[in-house]
C-alpha positions as CSV (number, residue, x, y, z in Angstrom):
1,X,-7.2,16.9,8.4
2,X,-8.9,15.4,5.6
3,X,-8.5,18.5,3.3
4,X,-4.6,18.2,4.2
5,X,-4.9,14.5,3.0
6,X,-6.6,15.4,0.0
7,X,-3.7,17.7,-0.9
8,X,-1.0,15.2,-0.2
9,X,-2.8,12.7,-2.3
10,X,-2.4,15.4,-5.2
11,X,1.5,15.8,-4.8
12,X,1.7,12.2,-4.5
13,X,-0.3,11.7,-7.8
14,X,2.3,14.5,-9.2
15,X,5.7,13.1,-8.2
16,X,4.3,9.4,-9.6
17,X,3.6,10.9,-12.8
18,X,7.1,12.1,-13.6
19,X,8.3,9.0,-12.2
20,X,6.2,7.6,-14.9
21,X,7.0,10.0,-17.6
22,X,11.3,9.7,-16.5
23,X,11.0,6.3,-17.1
24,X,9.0,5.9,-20.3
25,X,11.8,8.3,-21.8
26,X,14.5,6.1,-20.1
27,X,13.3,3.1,-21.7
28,X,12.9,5.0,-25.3
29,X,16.6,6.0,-25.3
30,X,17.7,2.0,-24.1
31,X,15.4,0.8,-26.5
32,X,16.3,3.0,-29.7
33,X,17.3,0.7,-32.6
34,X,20.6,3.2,-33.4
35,X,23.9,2.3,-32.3
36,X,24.4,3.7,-28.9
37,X,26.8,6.5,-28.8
38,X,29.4,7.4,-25.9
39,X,26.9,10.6,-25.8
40,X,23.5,8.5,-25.6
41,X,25.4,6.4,-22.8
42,X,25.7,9.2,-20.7
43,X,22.6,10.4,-21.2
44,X,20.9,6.7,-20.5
45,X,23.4,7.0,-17.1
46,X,22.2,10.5,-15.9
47,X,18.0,9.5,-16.9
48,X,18.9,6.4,-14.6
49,X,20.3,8.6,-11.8
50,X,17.1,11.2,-12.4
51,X,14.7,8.3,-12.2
52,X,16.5,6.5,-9.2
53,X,15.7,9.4,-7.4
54,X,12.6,10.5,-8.6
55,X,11.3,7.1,-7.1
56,X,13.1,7.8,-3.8
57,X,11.3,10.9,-3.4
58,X,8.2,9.7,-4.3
59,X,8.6,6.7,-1.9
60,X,9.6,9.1,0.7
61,X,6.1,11.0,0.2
62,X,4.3,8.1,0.3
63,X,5.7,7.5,3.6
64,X,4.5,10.4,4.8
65,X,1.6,10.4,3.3
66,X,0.6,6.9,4.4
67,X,0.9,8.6,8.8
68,X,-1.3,11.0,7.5
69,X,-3.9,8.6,6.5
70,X,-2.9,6.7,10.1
71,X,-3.7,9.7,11.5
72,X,-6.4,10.6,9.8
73,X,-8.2,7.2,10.6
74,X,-7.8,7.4,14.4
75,X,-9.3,10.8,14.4
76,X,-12.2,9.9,12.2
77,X,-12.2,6.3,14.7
78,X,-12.1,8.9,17.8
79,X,-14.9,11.3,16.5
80,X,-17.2,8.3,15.3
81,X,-17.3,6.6,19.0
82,X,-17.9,10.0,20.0
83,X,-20.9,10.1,18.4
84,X,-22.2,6.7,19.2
85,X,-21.8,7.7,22.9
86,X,-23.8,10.6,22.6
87,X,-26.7,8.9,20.8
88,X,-26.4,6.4,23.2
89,X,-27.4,8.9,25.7
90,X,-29.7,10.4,24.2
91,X,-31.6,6.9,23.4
92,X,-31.4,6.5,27.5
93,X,-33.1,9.8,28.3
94,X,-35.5,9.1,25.5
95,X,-36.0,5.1,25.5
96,X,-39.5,5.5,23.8
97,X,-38.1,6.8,20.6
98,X,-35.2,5.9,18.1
99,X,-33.2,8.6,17.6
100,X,-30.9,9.2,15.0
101,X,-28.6,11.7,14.0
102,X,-29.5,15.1,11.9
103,X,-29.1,13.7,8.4
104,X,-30.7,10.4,7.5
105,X,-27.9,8.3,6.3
106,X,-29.2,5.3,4.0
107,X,-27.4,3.6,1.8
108,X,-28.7,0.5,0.1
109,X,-27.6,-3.1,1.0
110,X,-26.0,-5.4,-1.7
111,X,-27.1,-8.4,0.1
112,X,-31.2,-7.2,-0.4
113,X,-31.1,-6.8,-4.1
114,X,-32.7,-10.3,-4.1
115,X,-35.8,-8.3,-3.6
116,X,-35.4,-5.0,-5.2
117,X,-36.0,-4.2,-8.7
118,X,-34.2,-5.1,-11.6
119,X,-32.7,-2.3,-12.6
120,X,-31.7,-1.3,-8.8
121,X,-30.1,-5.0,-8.7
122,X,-28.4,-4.6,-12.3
123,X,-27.0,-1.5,-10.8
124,X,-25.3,-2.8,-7.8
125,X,-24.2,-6.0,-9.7
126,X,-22.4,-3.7,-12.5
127,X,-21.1,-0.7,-9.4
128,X,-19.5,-4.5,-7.7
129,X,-18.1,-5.4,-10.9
130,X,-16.5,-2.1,-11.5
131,X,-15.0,-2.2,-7.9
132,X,-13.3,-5.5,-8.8
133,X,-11.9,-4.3,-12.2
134,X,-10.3,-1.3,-10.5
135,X,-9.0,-3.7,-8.4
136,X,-7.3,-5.4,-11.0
137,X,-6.0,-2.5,-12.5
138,X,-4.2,-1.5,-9.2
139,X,-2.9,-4.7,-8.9
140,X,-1.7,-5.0,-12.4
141,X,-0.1,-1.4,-12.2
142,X,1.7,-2.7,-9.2
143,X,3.2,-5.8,-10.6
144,X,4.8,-4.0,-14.0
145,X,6.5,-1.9,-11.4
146,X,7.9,-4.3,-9.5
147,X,9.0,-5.9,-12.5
148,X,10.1,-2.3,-14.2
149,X,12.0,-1.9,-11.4
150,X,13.7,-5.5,-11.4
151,X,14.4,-5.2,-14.9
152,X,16.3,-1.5,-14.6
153,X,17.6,-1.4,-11.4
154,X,18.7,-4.9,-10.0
155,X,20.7,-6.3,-13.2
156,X,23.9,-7.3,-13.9
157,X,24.9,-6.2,-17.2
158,X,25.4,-10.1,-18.7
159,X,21.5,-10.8,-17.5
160,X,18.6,-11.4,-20.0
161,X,15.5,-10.4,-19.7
162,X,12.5,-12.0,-21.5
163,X,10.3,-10.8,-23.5
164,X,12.5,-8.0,-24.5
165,X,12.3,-4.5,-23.5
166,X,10.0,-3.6,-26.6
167,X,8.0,-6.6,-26.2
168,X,7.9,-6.3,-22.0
169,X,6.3,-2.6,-22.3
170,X,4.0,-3.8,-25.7
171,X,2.4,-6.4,-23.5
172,X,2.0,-4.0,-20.5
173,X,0.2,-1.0,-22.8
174,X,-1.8,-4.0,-24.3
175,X,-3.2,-5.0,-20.9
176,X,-3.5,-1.4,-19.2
177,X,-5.8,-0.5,-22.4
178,X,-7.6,-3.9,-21.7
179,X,-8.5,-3.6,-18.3
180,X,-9.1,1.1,-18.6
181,X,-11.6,-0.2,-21.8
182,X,-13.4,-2.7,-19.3
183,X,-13.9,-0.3,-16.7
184,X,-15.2,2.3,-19.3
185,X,-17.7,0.1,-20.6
186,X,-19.0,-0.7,-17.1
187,X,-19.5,3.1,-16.1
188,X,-21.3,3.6,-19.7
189,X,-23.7,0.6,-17.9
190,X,-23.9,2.4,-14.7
191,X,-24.6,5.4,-16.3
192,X,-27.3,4.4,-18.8
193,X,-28.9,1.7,-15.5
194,X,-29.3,5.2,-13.8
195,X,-30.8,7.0,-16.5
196,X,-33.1,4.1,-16.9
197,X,-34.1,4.3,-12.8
198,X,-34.6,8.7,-13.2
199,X,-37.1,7.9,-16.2
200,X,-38.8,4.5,-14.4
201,X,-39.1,7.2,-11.0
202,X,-37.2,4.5,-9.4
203,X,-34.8,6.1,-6.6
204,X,-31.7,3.7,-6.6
205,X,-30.2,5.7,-3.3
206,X,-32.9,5.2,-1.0
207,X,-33.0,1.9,1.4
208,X,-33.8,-1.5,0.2
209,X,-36.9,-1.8,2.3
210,X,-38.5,1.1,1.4
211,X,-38.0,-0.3,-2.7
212,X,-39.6,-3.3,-1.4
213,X,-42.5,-1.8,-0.2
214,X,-41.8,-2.7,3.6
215,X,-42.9,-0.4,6.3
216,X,-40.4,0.8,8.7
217,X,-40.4,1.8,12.0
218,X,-41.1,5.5,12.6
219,X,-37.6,7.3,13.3
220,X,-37.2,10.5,15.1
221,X,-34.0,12.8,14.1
222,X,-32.2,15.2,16.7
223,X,-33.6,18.2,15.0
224,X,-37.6,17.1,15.3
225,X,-36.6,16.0,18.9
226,X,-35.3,19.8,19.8
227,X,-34.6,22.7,17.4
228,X,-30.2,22.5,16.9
229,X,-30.3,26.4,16.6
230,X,-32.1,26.9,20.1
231,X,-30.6,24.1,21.9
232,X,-26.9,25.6,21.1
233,X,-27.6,28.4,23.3
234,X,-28.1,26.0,26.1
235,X,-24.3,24.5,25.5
236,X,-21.9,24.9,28.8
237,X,-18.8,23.1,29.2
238,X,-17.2,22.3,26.4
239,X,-15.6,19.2,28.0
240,X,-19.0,18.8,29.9
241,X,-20.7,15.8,31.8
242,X,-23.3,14.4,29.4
243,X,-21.7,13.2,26.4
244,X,-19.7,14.5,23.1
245,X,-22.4,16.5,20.7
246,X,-21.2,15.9,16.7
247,X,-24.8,16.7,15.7
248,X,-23.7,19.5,12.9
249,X,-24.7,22.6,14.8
250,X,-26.1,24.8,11.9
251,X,-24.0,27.4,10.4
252,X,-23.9,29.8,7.5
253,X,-24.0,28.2,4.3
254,X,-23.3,30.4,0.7
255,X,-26.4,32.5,-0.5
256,X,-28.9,30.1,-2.2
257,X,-27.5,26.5,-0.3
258,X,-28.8,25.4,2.4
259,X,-27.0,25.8,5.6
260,X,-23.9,23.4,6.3
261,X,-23.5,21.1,9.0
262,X,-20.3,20.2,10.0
263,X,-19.8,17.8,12.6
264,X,-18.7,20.0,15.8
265,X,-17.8,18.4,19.0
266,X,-19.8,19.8,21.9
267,X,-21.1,19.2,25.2
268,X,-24.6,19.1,26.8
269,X,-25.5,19.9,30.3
270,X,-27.5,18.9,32.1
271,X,-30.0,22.0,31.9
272,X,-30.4,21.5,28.3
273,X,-30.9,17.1,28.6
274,X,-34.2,18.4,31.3
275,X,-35.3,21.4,28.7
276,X,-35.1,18.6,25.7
277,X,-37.4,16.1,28.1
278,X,-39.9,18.8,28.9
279,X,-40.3,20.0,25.6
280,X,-40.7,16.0,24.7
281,X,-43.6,15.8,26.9
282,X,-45.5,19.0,26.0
């Protein structure tokens, strides 16, 4: 589903581009300082007709495209409470340990970096700031084409515009290369904080408590709990009675990487739940 998504995103990125590209043309032939010819008329009429429906069709894919994100969403929603069941049962047959799923996932909070170092603070300061910038960029982009949009398609002839169609699309290139030059300077920050981390040794992905030097409660992960490989043999119904597996059964990964996990819904019986416990108490 999420490749599927990926691919829509692409066509939608496509069809806004020639939108773009239709109407920067459009505007070069209403703002050309000749005399408009019967000819040029015509040709502004037809670029308006092209671009009317270039927008229809993107706004049409976007439609689409924005059920497919719906959808993708609930089934990401559906599979995640999946999971927490299943560790949830597992915790109950194992209440003396924390388990957790195959691959440690630990991503560092903003709200520590009152205790972590510098550079590791510097760099989640400058990743917020170029989250809010981007922001603004989207946001900006929006506005000029609600206003692009007012100012070609819902006029009367007799109406005025101001600034002026030269000056209106000055002001937006202006701003665009503002706003692109601020988020360019904040990724050359990000990019020379984490070359300063790699030559400090300082590992900027790993938890906040482990940068603070804080010790942490001993974890135990599904595969030191029970080998993934041995206990997929024990696997019955698919549909079964103890809870939905998305532990990433192992399978084949390309020569030389190590082997992919992908999150694959299955059940465990009961068989396996007693095998797991004895080997727990051996």
């Amino acid at each position: 589903m999420r490749i599927q998504v990926n691919q829509q995103q692409n066509v939608s990125l496509r069809l806004r581009k020639d939108l773009e590209d239709g109407t920067r043309q459009l505007i070069e032939l209403i703002t050309s300082p000749v005399g408009m010819t019967t000819e040029q008329s015509q040709e502004i009429q037809r670029r308006q007709e092209d671009v009317a429906q270039q927008e229809q069709e993107l706004r049409d894919y976007d439609s689409s495209l924005g059920k497919s994100y719906r959808a993708l969403y609930n089934e990401e929603s559906t599979l995640g409470e999946k999971e927490e069941a299943f560790y949830d049962c597992l915790q109950l047959a194992f209440p003396s340990r924390k388990i957790l799923s195959p691959s440690p996932r630990r991503e560092p909070s903003i709200a520590s970096s009152d205790h972590l170092p510098p550079l590791v603070a510097e760099f989640y300061d400058r990743s917020g700031d170029l989250d809010i910038w981007r922001n603004r960029l989207h946001d900006f982009e929006l506005d000029h084409r609600k206003a692009q949009q007012d100012r070609l398609f819902q006029t009367s002839p007799r109406k005025v515009f101001e600034p002026s169609e030269r000056d209106f699309y000055s002001q937006y290139y202006e701003t665009k290369a503002s706003l692109v030059n601020e988020i360019l300077d904040i990724q050359k920050d990000i990019t020379r904080i984490r070359k300063s981390c790699q030559e400090a040794g300082i590992e900027i992905e790993e938890s906040p408590q482990q940068m603070n030097g804080s010790e942490e409660e001993p974890l135990t992960y599904l595969d030191d709990l029970y080998p993934l490989s041995s206990l997929s043999a024990h696997l019955r119904n698919p549909i079964g009675e103890v809870g939905t597996w998305l532990s990433g059964l192992e399978s084949p990964g390309v020569e030389g990487e190590p082997a992919v996990r992908p999150n694959v819904a299955r059940a465990a019986s009961a068989d396996a739940i007693r095998e797991i416990k004895s080997k727990d108490n051996e």
